[in-house]
N, C-alpha and C positions, 0 to 999 in steps of 0.2 A: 842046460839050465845051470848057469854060474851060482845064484844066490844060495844057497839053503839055512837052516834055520839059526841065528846067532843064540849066544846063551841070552839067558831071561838075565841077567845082569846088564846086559847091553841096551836089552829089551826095555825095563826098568826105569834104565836112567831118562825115558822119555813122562814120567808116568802122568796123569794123578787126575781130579774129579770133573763134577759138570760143566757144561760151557758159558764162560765168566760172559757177563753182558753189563755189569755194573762199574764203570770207571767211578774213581775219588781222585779227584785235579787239584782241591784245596782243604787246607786244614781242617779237621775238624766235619767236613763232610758237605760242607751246602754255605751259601754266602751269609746265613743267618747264623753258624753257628751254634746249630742245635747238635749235635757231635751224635746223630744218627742217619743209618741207611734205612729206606724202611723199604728196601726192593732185594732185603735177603730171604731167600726161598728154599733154601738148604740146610742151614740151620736152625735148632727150634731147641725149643726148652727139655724134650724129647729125646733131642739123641745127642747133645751135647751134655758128655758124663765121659766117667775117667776109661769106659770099655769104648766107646764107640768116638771118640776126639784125642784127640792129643796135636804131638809137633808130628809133621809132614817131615821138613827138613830146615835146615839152619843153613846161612851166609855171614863167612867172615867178611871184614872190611879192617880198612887203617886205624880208623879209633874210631872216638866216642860219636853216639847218634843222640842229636839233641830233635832231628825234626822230626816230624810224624811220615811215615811210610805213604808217597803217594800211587796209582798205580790207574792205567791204561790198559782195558783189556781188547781184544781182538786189532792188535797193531799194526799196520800194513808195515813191513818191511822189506829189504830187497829179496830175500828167498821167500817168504810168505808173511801170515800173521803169527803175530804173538803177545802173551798178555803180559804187561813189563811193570815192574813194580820198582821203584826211584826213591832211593837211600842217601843222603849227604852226611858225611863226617866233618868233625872241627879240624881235620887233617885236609881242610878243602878240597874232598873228593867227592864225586858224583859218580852212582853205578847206577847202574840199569839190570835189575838179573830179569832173568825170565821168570816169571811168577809161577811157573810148573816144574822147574827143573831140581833135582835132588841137591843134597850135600857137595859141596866143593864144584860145583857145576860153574866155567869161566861167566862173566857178568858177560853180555849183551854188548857192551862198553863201559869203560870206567875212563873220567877224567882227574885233569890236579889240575889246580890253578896253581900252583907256586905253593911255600914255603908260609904258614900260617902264623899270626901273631899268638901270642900267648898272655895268658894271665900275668905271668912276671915281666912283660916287656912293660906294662904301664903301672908295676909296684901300686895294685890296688890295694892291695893292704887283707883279702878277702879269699876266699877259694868259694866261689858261686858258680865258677869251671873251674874243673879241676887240673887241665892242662893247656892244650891247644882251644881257640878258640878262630876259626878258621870260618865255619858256613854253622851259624846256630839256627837262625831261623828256617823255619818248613819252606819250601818251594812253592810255585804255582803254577799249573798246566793250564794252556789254552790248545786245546784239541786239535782245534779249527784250523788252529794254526801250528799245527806241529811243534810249539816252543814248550818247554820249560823254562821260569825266570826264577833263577837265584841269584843269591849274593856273596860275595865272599870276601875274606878280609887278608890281603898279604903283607908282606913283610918283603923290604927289600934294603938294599943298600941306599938308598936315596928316605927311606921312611916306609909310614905303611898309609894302605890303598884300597878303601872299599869296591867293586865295580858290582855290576848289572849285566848280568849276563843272560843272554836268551840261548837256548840250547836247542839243537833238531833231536827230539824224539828219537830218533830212529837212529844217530848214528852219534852224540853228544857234540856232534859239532859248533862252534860259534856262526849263529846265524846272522845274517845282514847287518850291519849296525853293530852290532854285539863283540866284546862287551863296552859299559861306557864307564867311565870314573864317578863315583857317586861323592858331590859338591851340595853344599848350601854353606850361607852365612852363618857362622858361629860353630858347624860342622868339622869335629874331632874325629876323624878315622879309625884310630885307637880306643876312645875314651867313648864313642857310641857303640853302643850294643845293639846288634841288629838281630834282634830277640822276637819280635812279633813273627807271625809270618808271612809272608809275602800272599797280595788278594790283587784280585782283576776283576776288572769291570768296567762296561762300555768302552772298550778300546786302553784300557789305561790299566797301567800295573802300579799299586802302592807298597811301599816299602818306610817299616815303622823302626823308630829305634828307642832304647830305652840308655841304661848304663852299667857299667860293671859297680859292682860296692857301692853305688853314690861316692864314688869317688868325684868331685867339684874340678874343673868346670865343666856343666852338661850339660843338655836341654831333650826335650822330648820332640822327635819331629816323625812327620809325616810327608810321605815324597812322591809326586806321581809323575809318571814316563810313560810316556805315549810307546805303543806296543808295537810298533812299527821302525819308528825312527832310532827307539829308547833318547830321546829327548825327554828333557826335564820339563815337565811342563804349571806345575805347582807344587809350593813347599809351604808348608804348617811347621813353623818352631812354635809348640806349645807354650811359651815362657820367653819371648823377646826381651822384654826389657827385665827378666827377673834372670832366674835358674831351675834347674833339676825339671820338675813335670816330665817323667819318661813316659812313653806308652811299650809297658813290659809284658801283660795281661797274660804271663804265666806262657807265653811262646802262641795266645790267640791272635788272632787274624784281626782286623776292624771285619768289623758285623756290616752287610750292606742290604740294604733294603731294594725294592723292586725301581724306584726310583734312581737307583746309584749314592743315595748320600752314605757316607758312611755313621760309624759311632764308633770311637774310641773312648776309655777311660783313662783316665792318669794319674801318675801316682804324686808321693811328697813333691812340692814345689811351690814355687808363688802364685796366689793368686788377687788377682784385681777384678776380675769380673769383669774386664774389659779388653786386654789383651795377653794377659797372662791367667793358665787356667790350672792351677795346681791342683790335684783329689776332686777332679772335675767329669762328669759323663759329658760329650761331646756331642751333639750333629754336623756332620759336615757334609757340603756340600760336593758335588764330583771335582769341583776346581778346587776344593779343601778352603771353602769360605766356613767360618763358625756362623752355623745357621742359628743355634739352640744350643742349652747347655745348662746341666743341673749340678750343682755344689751341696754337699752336707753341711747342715749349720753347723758339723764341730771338726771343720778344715781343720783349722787349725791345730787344735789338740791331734787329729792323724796327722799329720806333718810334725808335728813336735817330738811325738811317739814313734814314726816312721813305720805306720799303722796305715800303708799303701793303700791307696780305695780301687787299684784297678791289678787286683790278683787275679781275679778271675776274667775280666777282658769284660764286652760285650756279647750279651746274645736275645737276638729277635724270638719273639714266641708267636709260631705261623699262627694266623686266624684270628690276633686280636692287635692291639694297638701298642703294645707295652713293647720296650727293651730294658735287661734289666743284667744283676750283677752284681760281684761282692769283692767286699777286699779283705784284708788281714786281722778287719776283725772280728771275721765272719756274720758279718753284717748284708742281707740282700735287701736289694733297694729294684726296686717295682716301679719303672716309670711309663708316662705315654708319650709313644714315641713324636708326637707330634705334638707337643705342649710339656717341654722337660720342665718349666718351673723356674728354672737360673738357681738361687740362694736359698736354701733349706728346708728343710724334712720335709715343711708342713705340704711341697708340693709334688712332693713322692704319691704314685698310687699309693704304695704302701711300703714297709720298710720293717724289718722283722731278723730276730739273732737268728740266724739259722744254724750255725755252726760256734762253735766254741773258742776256734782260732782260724787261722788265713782260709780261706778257700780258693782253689785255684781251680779247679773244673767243675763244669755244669752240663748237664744232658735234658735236652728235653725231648719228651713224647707224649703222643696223645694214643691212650689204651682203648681198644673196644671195648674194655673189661672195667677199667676205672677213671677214663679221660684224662684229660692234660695233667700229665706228671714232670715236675721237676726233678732232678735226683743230684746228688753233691757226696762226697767222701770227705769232709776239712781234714788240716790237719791236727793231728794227736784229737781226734773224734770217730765217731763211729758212721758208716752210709747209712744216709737218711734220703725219703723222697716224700715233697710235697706236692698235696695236690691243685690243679686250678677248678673252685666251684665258683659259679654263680661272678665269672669276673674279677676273683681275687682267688689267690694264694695262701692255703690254709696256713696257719704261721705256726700251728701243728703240726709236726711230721704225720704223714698218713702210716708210712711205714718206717724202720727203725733198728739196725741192726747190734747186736750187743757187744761183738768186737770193737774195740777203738786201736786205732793206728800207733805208734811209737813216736811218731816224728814227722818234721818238713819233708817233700808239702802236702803229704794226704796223695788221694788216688787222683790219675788221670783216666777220665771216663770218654765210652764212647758206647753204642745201642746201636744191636741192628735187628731190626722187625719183620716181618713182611707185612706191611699198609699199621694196622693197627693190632696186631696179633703176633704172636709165638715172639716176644719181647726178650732178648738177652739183652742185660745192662756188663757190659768187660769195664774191667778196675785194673788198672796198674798202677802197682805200689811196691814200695818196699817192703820185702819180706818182716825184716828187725830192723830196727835202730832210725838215726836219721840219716837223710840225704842229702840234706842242706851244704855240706863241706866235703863229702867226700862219698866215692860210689858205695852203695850197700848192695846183698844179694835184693833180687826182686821175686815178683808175683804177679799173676795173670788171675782173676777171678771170674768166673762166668757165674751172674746169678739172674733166678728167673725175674725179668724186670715187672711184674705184677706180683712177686711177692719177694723180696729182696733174701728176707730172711731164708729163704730158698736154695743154697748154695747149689750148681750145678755141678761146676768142676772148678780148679783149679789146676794149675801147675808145679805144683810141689806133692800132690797126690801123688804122682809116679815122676819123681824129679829126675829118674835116669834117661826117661823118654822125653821130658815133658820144660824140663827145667830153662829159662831163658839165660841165665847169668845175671848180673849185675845190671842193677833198674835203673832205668833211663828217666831221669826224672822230668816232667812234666810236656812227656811226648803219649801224647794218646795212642791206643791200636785201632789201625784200621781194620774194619769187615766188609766183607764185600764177595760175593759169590762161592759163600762156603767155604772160606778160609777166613782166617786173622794173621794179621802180620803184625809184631809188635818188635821194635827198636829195643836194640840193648847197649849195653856200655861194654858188654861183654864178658872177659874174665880177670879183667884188673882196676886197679884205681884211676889209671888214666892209659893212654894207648893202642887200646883194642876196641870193639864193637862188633856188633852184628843183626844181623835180623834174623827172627826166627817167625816162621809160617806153620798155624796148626792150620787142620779139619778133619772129617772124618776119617778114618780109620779104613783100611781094605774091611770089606764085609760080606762080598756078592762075586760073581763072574766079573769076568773081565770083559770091554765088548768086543760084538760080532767083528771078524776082518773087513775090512774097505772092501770095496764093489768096482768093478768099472775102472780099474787105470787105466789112463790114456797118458800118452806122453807127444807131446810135439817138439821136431827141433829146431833149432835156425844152427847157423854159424855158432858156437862156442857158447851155447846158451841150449836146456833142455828146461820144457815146461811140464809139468806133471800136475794132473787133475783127476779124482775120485770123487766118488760117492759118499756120503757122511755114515759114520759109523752111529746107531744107536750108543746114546750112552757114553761115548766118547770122550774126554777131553783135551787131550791133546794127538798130534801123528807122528812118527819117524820116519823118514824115509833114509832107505837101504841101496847104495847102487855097486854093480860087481864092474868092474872097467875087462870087457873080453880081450883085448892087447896085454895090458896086465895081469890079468885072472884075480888083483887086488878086491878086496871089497870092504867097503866103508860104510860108518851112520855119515851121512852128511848131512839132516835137517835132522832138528829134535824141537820139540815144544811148540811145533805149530797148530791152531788153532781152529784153521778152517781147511776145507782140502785141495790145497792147490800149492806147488813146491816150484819153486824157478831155481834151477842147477845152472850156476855161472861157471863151474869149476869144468866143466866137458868141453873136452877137445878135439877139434874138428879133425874127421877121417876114424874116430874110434867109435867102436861099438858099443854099449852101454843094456845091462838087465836092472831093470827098478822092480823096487818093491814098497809097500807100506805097509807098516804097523800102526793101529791105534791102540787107545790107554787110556785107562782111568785108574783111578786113587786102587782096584785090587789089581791091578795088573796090568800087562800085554796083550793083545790080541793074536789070534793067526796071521800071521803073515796074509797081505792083498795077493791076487795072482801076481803075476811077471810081467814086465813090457820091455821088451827089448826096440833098443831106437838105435839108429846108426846115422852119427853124423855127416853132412855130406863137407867132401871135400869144394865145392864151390859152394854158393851163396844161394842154391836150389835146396828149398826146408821141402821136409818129410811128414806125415804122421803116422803114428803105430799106438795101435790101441787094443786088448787082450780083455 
């Protein structure tokens, strides 16, 4: 028996909790836009507290994270599964870590596109980024198809160059087609900010853009690429025959209904009512026809003020007819989705201050405890949640918290439930000061979402465990099978980044050892399959090389139990072993399987 037991540091570096089943592919959580999961089953109002939660482990990266963390759990890849959580920097980089793996553990992969434009390359006159400005908006996964589409913005000697890039999951490579140059009429490469974040639907990927500073000349557009070819297949310039109308909506998504149309807001710009839509809510169509479209009788004074009407983007409220939304003057506006009204108030379902200043995120839920809840953070205000009775929108907060924030832009919110119960509402915000021009320290807030006033925990309670860095402004956390992952900036004003993963806390055994290894070989290729550990979350496998007497981890973070070793070589003899993990530890060691490669093309199996 070559194996024997390695230290529990080695053991460790596999580790941590239950087995993840809930993927988040797009912003914000769901094509509406309600910024909740409600299939978390792990965390609960309960045992999210400063003894039983905290940070898991942190990942550096190149710089700042502007998008929201998205993540694929039980991944088929070439040694087995694994749950992969997908991070983009303005240093136009793309990683992939493993979403189980500790501190400093290497990414899954990591890409660049090249050499990033920056904020001084088009003297906006502003710092709205604070350096590079390389891939801002959030990503979008299509499963199905193993892609990732981002966008990214380079610099070269010849100028600079949006593209659309589809990524393989598994390995970040440029898939088929991929990338393509992103063109339209009136389209500034430079001068567009491609701030929303990237949505898919019925075969087609949309890409929004807004602008840095209102720096002149711009336009808001909307772009769709068929997901296959990435062929351009329709383009929406907000503002043809005018200017400005970005769709910025604070880095949301277009909100898409069960039908495919979408709904964008936009901000200052021209409007006519006919083909220029400045401070205007949108319907569009999948070909990005303006189907409907609703305007505030006081356009104009927001535009003159620069009193944006689409801070907070869109978002569908499931179960009833309304899409709704606010802008900078924290104004929410209540409409039906299928009769927007066109020009003024009077054809708002309803229309009510809710906040004091911009509001940039919205969370909706429906409580088994108190029904359809809205919830908001504005900024320099305090989090408030209204309720939905009777068809409308109390224009009372239900609930009401007595903290108010410092500064731009207020919290970015996100909720995760199970169905309609055990409700946390996560706040990310800046600690002190504002964020508007330059990074500040942040904050992670867990409160109960049925009574806000409720704090659970936060991240500054035990900052030495607990603490994120420098707050990522208006990038939501994701939750998703007993963990949170939240985006940082890091630990400087511009340059750094990272993500940091909480959940619970070691508290119990560690589980039972694996059952049943069997191992089969072929030619230069060993397969290994076990039994499932109770409890479990992730496996390591251990193999001793008998010619070398070496012995290696060579899988860590896999998810289900079954390991393909491409690294064996034919005519040696080989002892495997696994370890499973969860969040308090390593397990025993599995029995032993000793496989011996054959030297022809005659496969073996050996099973213990």
């Amino acid at each position: 028996m070559i194996i024997r037991y390695l230290t529990a540091a080695i053991l460790l570096h596999s580790s941590l909790t239950a087995r993840a089943q809930v993927d988040v592919l797009t912003q914000h959580n769901d094509p509406a836009r309600t910024g909740s999961n409600l299939r978390e089953t792990t965390l609960a109002p309960d045992n999210v507290n400063v003894r039983q939660f905290g940070m898991l482990f942190k990942q550096s990266v190149d710089d700042q994270v502007y998008s929201q963390p998205l993540l694929v759990s039980n991944l088929a890849m070439s040694d087995g599964t694994h749950d992969v959580v997908y991070v983009t920097t303005v240093n136009n980089s793309v990683y992939a870590f493993d979403a189980n793996e500790p501190n400093g553990a290497a990414p899954i992969w990591h890409v660049n596109f090249g050499t990033p434009a920056s904020l001084s390359d088009g003297k906006f006159g502003c710092a709205d980024i604070n350096g590079s400005m390389g891939i801002i908006g959030t990503p979008v996964i299509d499963r199905a198809r193993h892609a990732l589409y981002v966008v990214a913005l380079t610099k070269s000697s010849t100028g600079y160059a949006q593209r659309l890039h589809a990524l393989d999951l598994a390995t970040g490579a440029d898939l088929l087609n991929s990338p393509v140059i992103i063109r339209a009429q009136a389209f500034d490469a430079l001068a567009q900010n491609q701030r929303p974040a990237l949505a898919l639907s019925h075969g087609m990927i949309y890409v929004g853009y807004a602008s840095h500073c209102d720096k002149e000349p711009y336009h808001g557009f909307l772009l769709a690429y068929d997901q296959g070819t990435l062929q351009q297949v329709a383009a929406l310039n907000t503002t043809p025959t005018g200017s400005e109308g970005s769709i910025w909506q604070s880095g949301q998504a277009p909100a898409i209904d069960a039908a495919g149309n979408l709904y964008v807001v936009t901000g200052n710009g021209s409007w006519d009512g006919k083909a220029n839509f400045g401070e205007s809510f949108l319907r569009l169509s999948p070909q990005l026809k303006v189907l409907d479209y609703f305007t505030p009788t006081n356009h104009l004074e927001l535009d003159r003020k620069d009193n944006d009407l689409n801070s907070s983007g869109a978002t569908l409220i499931p179960g009833t007819p309304f899409v709704l939304g606010g802008g900078k003057t924290g104004i929410i506006y209540v409409l039906d989705r299928d009769h927007l009204g066109h020009l003024g108030d009077e054809h708002a379902v309803e229309h009510f201050a809710a906040t004091v200043s911009h509001l940039h995120s919205i969370v909706y839920w429906k409580s088994d405890a108190n029904g359809g809840l809205l919830y908001m953070w504005g900024q320099r205000d305090r989090a408030k949640v209204y309720r939905l009775r009777d068809g409308m929108f109390t224009p009372a907060p239900a609930m009401s918290r007595t903290d108010v924030n410092d500064g731009h832009p207020g919290a970015m919110l996100s909720l995760s439930a199970n169905g309609g119960a055990d409700g946390i509402l996560w706040a990310a915000i800046h600690a002190t000061g504002d964020s508007w021009h330059e990074s500040r320290p942040g904050i992670l807030h867990a409160f109960d979402a049925n009574d806000i006033n409720r704090e659970l925990w936060n991240s500054l309670q035990n900052p030495q465990r607990d603490d994120c860095g420098e707050y990522s402004k208006m990038a939501p956390p994701t939750i998703a099978n007993g963990r949170v992952y939240l985006a940082s900036f890091g630990t400087a004003n511009t340059g750094t980044g990272q993500l940091c993963v909480y959940g619970l806390l070691p508290s119990g055994p560690p589980p039972s050892a694996p059952q049943h290894l069997s191992a089969a070989a072929t030619p230069n290729r060993v397969i290994l399959t076990w039994n499932s550990s109770p409890d479990a979350r992730t496996y390591t496998v251990i193999v001793a090389d008998a010619n070398s007497q070496a012995v290696r981890v060579i899988g860590r973070g896999l998810t289900t139990p079954r390991f393909v070793d491409e690294s064996a070589l034919d005519g040696h003899t080989y002892q495997y072993r696994v370890v499973a993990a969860n969040t308090n530890g390593p397990s025993q060691s599995s029995g032993e399987v000793s496989v011996s490669l054959p030297r022809s093309h005659t496969s073996t199996h050996t099973t213990h």
